[in-house]
PyMOL CGO cylinders between C-alpha atoms (Angstrom):
from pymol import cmd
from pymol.cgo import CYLINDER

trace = [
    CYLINDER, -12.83, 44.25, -5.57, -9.95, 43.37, -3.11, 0.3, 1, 1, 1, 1, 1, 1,
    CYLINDER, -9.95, 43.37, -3.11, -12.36, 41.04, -1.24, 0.3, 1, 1, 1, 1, 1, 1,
    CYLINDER, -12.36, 41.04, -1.24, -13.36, 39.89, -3.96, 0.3, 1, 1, 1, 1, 1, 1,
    CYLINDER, -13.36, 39.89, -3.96, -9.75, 38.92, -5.54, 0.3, 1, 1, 1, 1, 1, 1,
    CYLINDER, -9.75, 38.92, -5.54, -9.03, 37.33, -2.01, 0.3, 1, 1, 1, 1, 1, 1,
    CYLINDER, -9.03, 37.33, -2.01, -11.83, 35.25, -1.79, 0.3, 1, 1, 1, 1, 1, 1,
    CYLINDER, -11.83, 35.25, -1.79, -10.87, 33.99, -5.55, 0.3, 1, 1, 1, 1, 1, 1,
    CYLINDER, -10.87, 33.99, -5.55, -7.41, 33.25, -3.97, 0.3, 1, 1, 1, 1, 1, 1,
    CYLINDER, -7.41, 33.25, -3.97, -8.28, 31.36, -1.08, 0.3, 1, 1, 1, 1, 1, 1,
    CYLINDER, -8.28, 31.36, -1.08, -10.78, 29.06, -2.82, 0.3, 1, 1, 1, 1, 1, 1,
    CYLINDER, -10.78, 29.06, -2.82, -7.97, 28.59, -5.44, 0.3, 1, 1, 1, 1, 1, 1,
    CYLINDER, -7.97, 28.59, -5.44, -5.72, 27.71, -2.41, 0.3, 1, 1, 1, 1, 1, 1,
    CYLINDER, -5.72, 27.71, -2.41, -8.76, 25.01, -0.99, 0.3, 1, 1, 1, 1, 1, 1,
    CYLINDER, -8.76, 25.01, -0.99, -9.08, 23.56, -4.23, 0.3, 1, 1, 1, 1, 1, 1,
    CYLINDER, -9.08, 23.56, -4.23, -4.80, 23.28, -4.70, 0.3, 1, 1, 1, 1, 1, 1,
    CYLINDER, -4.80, 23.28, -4.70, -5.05, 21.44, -1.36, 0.3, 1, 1, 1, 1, 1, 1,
    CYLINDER, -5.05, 21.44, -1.36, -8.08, 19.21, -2.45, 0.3, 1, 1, 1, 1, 1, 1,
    CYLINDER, -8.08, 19.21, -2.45, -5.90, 17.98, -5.25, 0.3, 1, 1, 1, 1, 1, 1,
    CYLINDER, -5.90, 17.98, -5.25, -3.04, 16.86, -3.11, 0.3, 1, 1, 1, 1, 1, 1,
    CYLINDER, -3.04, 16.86, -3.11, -5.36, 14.14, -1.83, 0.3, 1, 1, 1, 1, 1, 1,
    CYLINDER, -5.36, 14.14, -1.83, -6.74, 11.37, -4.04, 0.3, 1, 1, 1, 1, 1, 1,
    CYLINDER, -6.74, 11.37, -4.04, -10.26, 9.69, -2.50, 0.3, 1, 1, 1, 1, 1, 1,
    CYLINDER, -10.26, 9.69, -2.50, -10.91, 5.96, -2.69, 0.3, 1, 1, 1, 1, 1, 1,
    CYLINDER, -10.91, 5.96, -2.69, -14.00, 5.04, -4.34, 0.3, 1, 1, 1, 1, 1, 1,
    CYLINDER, -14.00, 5.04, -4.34, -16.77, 3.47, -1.96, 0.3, 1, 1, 1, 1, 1, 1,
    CYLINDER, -16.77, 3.47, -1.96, -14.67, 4.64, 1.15, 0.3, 1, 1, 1, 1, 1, 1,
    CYLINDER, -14.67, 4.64, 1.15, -13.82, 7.87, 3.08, 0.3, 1, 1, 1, 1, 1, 1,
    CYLINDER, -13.82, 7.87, 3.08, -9.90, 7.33, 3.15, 0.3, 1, 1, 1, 1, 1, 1,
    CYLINDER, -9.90, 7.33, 3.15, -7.91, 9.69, 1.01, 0.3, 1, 1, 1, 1, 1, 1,
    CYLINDER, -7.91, 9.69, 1.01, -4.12, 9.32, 0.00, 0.3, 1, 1, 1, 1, 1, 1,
    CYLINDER, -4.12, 9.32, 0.00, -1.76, 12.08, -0.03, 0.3, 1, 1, 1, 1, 1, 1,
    CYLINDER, -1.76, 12.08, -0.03, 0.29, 12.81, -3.74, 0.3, 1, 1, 1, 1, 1, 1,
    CYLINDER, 0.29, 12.81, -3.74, 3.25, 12.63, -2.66, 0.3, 1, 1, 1, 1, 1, 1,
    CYLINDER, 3.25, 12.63, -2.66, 4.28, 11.16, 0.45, 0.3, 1, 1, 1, 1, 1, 1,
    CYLINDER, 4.28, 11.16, 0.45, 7.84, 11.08, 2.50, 0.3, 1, 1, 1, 1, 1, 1,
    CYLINDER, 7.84, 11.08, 2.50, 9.51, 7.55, 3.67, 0.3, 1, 1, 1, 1, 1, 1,
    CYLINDER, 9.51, 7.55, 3.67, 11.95, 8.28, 6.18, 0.3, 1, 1, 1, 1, 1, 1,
    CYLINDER, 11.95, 8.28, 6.18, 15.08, 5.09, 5.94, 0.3, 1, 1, 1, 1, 1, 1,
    CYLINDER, 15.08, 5.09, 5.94, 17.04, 5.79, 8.58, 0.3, 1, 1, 1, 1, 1, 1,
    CYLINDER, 17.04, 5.79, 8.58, 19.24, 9.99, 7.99, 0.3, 1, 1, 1, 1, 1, 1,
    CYLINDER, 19.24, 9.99, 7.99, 17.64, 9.70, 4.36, 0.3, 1, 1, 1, 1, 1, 1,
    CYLINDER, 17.64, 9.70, 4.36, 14.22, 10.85, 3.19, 0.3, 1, 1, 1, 1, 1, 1,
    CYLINDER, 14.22, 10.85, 3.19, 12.71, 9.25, -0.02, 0.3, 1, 1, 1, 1, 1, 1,
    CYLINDER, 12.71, 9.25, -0.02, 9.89, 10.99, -1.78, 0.3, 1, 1, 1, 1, 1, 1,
    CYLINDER, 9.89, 10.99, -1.78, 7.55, 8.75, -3.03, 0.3, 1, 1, 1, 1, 1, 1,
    CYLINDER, 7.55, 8.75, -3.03, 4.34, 9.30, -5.46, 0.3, 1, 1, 1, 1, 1, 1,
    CYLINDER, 4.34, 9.30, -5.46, 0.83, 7.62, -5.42, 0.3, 1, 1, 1, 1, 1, 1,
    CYLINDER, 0.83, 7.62, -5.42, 0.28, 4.94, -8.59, 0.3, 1, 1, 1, 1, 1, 1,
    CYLINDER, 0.28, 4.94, -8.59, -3.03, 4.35, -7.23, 0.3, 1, 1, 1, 1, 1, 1,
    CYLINDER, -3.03, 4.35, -7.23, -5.95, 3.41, -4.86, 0.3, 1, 1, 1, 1, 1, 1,
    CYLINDER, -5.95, 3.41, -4.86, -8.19, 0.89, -4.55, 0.3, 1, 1, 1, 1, 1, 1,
    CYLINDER, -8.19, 0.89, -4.55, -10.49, -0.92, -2.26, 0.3, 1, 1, 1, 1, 1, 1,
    CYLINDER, -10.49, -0.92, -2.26, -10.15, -4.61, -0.92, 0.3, 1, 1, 1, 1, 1, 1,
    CYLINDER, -10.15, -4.61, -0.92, -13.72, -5.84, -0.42, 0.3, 1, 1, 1, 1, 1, 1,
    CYLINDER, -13.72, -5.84, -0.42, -14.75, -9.91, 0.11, 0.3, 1, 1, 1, 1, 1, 1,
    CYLINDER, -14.75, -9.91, 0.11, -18.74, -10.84, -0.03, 0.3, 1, 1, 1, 1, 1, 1,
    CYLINDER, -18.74, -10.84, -0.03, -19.30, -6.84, -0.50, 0.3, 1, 1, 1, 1, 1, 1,
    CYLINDER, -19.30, -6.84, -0.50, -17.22, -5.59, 2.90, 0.3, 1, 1, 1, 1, 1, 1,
    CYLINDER, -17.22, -5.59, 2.90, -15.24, -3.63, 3.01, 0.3, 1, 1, 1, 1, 1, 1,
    CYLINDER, -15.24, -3.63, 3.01, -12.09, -4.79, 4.28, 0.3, 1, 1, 1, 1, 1, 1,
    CYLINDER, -12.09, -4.79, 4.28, -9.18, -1.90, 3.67, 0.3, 1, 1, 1, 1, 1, 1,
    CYLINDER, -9.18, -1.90, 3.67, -8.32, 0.74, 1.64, 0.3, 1, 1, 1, 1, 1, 1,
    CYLINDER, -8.32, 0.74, 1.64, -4.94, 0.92, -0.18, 0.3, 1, 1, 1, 1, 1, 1,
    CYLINDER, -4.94, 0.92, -0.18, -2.34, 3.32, -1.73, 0.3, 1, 1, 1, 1, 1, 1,
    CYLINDER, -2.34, 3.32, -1.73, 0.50, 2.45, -4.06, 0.3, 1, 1, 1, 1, 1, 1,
    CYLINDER, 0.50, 2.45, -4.06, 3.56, 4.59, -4.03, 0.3, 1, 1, 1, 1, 1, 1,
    CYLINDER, 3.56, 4.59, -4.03, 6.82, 4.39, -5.77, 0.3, 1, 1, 1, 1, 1, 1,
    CYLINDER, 6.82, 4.39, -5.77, 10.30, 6.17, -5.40, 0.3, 1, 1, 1, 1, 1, 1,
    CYLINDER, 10.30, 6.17, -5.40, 9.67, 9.87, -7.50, 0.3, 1, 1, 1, 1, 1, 1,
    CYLINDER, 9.67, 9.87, -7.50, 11.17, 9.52, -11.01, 0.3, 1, 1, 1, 1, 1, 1,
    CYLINDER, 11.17, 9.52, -11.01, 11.23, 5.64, -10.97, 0.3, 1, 1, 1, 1, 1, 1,
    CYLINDER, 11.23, 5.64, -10.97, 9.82, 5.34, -14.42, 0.3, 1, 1, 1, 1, 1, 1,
    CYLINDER, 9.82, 5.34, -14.42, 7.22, 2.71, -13.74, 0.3, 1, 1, 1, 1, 1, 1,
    CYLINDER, 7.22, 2.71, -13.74, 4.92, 2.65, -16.25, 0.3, 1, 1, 1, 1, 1, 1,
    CYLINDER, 4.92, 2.65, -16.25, 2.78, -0.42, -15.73, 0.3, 1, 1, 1, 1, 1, 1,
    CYLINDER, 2.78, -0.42, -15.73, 1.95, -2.85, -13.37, 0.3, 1, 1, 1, 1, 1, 1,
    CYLINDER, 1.95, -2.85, -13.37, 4.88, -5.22, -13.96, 0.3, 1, 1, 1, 1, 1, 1,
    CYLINDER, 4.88, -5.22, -13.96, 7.17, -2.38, -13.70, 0.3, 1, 1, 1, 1, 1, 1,
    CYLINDER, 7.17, -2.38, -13.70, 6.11, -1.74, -10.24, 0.3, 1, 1, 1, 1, 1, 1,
    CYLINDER, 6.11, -1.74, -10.24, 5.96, -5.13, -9.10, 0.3, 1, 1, 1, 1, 1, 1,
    CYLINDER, 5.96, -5.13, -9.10, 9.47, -5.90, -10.37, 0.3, 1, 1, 1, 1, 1, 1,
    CYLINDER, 9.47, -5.90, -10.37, 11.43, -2.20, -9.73, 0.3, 1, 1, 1, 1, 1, 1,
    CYLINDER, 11.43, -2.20, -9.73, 13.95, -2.72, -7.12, 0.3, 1, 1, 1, 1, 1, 1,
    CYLINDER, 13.95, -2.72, -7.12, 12.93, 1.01, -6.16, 0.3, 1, 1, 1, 1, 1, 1,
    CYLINDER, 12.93, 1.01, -6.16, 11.81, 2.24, -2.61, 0.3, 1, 1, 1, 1, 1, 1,
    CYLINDER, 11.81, 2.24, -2.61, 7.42, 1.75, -2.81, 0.3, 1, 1, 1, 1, 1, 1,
    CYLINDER, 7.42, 1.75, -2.81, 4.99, 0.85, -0.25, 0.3, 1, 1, 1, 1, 1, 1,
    CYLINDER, 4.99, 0.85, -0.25, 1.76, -0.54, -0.22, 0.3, 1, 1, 1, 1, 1, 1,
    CYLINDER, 1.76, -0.54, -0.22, -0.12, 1.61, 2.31, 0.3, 1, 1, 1, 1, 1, 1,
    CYLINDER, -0.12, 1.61, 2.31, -3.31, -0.31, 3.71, 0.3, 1, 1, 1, 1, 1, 1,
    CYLINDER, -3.31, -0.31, 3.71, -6.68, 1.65, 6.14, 0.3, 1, 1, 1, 1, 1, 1,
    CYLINDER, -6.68, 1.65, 6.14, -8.72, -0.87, 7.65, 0.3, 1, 1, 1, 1, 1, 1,
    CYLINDER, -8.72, -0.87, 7.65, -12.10, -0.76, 6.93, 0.3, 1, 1, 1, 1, 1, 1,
    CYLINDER, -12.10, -0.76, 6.93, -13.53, -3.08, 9.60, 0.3, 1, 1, 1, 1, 1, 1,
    CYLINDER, -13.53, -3.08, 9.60, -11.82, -4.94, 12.82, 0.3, 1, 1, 1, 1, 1, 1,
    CYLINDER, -11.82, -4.94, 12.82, -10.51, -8.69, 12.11, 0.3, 1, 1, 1, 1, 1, 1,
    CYLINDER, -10.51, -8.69, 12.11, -8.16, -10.33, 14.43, 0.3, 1, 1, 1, 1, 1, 1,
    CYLINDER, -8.16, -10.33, 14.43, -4.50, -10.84, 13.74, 0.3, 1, 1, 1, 1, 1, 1,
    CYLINDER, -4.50, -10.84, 13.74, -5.11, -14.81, 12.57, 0.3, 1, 1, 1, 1, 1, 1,
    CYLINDER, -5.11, -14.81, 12.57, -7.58, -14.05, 10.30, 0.3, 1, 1, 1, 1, 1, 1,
    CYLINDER, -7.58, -14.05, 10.30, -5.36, -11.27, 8.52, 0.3, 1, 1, 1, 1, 1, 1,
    CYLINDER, -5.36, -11.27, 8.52, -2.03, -13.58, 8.31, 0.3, 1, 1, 1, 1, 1, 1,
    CYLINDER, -2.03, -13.58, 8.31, -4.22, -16.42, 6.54, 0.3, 1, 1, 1, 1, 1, 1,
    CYLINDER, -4.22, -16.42, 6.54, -5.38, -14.41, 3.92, 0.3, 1, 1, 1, 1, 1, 1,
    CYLINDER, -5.38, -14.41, 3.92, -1.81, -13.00, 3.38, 0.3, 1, 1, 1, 1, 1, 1,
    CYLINDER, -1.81, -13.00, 3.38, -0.63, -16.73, 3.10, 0.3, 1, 1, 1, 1, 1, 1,
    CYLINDER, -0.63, -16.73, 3.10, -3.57, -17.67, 0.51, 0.3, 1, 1, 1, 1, 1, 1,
    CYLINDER, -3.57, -17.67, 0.51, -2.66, -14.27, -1.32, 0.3, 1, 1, 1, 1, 1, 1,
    CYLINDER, -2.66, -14.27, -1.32, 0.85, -15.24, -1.85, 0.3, 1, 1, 1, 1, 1, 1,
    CYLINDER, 0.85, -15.24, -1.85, -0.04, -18.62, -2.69, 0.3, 1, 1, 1, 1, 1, 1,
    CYLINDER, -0.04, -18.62, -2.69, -2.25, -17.27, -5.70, 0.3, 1, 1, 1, 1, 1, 1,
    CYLINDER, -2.25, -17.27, -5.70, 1.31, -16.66, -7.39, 0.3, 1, 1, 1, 1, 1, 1,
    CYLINDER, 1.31, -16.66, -7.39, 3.93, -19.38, -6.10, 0.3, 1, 1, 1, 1, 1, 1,
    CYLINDER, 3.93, -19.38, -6.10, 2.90, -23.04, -4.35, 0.3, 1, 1, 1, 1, 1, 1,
    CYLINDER, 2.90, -23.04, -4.35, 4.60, -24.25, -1.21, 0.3, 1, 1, 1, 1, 1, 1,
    CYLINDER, 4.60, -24.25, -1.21, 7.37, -24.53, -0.19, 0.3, 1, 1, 1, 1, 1, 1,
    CYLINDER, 7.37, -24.53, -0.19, 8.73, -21.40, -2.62, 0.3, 1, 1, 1, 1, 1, 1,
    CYLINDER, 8.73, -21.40, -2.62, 9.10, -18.38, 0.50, 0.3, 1, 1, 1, 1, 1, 1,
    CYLINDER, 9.10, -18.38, 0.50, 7.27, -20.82, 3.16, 0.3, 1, 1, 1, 1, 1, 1,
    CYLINDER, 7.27, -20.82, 3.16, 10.03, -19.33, 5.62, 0.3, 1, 1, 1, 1, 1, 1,
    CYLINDER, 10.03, -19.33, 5.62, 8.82, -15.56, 4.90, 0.3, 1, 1, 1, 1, 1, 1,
    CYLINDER, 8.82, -15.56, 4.90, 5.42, -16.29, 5.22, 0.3, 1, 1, 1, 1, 1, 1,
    CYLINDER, 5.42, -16.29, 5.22, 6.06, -17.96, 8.49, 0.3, 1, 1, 1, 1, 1, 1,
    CYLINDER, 6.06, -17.96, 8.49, 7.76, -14.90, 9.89, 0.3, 1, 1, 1, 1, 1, 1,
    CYLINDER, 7.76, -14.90, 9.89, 4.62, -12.50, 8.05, 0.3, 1, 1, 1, 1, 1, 1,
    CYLINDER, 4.62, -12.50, 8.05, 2.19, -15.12, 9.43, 0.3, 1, 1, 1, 1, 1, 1,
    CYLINDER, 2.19, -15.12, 9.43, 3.75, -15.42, 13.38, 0.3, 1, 1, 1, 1, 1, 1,
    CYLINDER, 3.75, -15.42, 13.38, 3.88, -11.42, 13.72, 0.3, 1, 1, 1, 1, 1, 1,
    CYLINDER, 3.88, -11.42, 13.72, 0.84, -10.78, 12.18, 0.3, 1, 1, 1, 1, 1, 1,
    CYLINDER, 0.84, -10.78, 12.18, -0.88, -13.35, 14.53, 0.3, 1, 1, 1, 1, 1, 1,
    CYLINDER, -0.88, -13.35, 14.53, -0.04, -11.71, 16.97, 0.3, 1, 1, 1, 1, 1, 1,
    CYLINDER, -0.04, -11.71, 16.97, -1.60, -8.25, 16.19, 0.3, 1, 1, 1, 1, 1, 1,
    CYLINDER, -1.60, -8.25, 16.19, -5.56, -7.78, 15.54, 0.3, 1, 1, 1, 1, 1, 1,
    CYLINDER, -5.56, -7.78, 15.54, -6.31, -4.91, 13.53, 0.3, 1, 1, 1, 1, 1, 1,
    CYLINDER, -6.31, -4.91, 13.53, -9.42, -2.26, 14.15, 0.3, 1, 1, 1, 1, 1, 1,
    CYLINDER, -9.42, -2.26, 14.15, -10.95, -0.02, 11.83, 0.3, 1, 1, 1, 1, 1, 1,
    CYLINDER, -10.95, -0.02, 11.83, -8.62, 2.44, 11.28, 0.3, 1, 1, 1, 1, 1, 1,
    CYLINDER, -8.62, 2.44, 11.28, -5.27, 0.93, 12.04, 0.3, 1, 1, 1, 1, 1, 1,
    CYLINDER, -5.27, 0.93, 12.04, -2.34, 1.87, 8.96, 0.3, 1, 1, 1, 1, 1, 1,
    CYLINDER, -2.34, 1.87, 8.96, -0.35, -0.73, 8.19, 0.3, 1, 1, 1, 1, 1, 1,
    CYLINDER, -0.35, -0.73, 8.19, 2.89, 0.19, 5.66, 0.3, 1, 1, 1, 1, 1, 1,
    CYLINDER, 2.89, 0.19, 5.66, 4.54, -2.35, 3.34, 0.3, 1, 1, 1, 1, 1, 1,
    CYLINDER, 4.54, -2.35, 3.34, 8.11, -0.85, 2.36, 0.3, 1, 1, 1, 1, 1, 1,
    CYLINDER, 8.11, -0.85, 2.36, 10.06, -2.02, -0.50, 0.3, 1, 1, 1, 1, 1, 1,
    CYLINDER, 10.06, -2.02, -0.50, 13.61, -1.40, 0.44, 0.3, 1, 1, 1, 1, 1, 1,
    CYLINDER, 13.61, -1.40, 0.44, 16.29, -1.68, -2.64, 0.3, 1, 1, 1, 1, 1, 1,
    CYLINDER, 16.29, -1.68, -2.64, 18.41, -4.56, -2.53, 0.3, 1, 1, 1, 1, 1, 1,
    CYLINDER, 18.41, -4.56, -2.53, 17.11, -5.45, 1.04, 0.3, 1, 1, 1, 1, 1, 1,
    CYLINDER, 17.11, -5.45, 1.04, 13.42, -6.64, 0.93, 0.3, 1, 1, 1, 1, 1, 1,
    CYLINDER, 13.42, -6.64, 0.93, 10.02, -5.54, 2.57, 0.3, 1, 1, 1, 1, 1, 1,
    CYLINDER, 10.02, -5.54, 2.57, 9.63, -3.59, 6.28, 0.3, 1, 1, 1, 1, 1, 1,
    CYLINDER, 9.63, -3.59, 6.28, 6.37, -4.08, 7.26, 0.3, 1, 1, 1, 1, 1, 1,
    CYLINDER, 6.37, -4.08, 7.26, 5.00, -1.17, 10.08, 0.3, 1, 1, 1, 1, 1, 1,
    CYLINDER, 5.00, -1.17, 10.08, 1.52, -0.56, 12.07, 0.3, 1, 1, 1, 1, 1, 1,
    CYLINDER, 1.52, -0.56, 12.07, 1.92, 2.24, 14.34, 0.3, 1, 1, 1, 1, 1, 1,
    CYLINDER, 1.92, 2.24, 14.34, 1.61, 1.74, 17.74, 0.3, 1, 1, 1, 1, 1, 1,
    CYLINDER, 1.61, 1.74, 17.74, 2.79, -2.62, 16.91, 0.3, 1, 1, 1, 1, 1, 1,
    CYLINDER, 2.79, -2.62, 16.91, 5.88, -3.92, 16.61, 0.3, 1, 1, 1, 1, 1, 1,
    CYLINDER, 5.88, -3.92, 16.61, 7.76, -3.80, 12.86, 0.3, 1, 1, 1, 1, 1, 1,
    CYLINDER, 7.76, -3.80, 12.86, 10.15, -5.76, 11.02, 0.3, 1, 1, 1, 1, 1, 1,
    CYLINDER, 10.15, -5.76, 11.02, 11.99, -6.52, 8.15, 0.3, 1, 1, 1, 1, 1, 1,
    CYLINDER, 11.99, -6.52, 8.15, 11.63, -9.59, 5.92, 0.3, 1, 1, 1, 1, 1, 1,
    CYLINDER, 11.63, -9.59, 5.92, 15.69, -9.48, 4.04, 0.3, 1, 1, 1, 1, 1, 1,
    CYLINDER, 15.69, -9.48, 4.04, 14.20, -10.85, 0.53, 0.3, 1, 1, 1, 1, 1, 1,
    CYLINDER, 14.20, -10.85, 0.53, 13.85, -9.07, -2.39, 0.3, 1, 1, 1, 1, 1, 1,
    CYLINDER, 13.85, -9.07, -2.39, 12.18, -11.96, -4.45, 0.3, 1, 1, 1, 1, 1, 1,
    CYLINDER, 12.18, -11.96, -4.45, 9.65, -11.97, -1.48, 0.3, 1, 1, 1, 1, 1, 1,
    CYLINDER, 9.65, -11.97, -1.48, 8.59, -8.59, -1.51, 0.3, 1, 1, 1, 1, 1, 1,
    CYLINDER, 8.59, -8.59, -1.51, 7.89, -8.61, -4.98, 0.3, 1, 1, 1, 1, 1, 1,
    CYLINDER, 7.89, -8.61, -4.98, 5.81, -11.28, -4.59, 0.3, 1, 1, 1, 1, 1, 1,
    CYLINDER, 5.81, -11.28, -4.59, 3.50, -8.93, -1.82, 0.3, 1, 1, 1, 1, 1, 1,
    CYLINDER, 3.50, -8.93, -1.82, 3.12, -6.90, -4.52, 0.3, 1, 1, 1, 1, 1, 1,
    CYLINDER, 3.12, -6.90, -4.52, 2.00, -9.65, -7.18, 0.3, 1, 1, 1, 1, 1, 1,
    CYLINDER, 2.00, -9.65, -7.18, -0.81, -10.05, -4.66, 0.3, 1, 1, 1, 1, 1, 1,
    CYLINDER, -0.81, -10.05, -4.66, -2.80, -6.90, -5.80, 0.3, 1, 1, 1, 1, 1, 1,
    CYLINDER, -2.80, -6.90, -5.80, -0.53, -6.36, -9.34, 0.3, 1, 1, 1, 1, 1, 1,
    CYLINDER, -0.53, -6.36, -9.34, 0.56, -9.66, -10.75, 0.3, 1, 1, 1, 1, 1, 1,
    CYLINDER, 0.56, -9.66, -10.75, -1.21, -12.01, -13.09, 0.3, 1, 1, 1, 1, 1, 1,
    CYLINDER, -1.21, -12.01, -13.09, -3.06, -14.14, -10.17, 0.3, 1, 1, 1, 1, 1, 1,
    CYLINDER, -3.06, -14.14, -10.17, -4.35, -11.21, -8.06, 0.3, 1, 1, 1, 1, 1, 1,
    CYLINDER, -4.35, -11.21, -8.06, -7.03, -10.14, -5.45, 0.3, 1, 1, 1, 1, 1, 1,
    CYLINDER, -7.03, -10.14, -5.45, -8.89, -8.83, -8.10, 0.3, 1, 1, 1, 1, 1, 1,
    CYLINDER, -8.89, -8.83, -8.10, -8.63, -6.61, -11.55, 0.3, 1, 1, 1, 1, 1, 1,
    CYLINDER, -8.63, -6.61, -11.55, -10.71, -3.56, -10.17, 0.3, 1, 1, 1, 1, 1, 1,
    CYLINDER, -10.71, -3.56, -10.17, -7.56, -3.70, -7.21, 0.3, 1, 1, 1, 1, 1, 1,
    CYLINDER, -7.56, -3.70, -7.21, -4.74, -3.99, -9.84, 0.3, 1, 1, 1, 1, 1, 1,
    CYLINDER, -4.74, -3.99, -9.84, -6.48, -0.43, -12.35, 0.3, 1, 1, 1, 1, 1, 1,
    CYLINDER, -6.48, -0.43, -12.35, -6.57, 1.01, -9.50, 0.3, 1, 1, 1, 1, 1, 1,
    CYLINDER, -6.57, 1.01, -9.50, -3.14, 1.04, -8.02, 0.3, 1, 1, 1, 1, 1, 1,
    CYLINDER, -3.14, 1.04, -8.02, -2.06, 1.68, -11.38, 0.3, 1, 1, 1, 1, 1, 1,
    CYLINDER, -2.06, 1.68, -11.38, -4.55, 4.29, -12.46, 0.3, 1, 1, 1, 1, 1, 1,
    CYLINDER, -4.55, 4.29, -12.46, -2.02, 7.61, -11.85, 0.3, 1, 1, 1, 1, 1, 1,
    CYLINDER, -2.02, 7.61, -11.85, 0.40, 6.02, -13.68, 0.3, 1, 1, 1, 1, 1, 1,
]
cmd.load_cgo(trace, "trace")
């Protein structure tokens, strides 16, 4: 009976720990609930909105996971693209592509919401650095809203920086939540724990 009553709490334990990760469908990355993002002394606890899966002429490209600040109230898409909270956008390759390749289809992704010249100098800057780094299957890249500051963008093991524009970093996130996006399927799923 004792083993038996152990066993029943260990599997309950397997299964708690299961459901602290959320899978994305048609790929093997999973997201954590509830995830930490360290700004400088203070830690801000942030919650997934959502996964998805970036694909183009059925590849797989990268997996993604939406987080906002905990008790942010988003409750929709345009909430989350317009909160001035702390969120991040955090991408999984799914396949190697080189640094040029990646910083293109950020500019045409931005320029699905707002024509040249609106933020031509921020996409310059996201353009040059990301030029300069080529990506490989597995490489984490994090997109950080910080309030009243504007976007960090980080890839372990590559250089990071900060892009000071709110307006800007909103518009990152039109790119998979606004009305001209990389695609609906993206946009329910980033918003599908909401």
């Amino acid at each position: 009976m004792r083993y038996a009553s152990f066993l029943l709490l260990a599997l309950a334990l397997v299964a708690g720990l299961r459901a602290q990760n959320v899978g994305v469908s048609g790929s093997s990355v999973t997201y954590p609930t509830v995830s930490d993002i360290k700004v400088g002394d203070k830690t801000v606890k942030t919650v997934l909105t959502g996964t998805a899966l970036r694909t183009k002429l059925i590849v797989n490209v990268y997996a993604i996971g939406s987080y906002v600040e905990e008790g942010a109230g988003v409750r929709s898409a345009l909430d989350l693209v317009t909160c001035d909270k702390y969120k991040r956008l955090h991408l999984v390759m799914e396949r190697s592509i080189s640094g040029s390749d990646f910083a293109e289809a950020f500019r045409s992704a931005v320029r699905l919401n707002y024509n040249a010249p609106m933020f031509q100098e921020e996409i310059d800057t996201l353009v040059a650095y990301m030029k300069t780094t080529s990506l490989r299957k597995g490489d984490h890249i994090f997109l950080t809203h910080v309030p009243g500051v504007g976007i960090h963008i980080h890839s372990p093991g590559k250089a990071d920086f900060l892009i000071k524009n709110t307006k800007f970093s909103q518009a990152i996130w039109e790119i998979y939540l606004g009305k001209n996006n990389l695609g609906e399927a993206i946009k329910k799923g980033l918003v599908s724990r909401l």
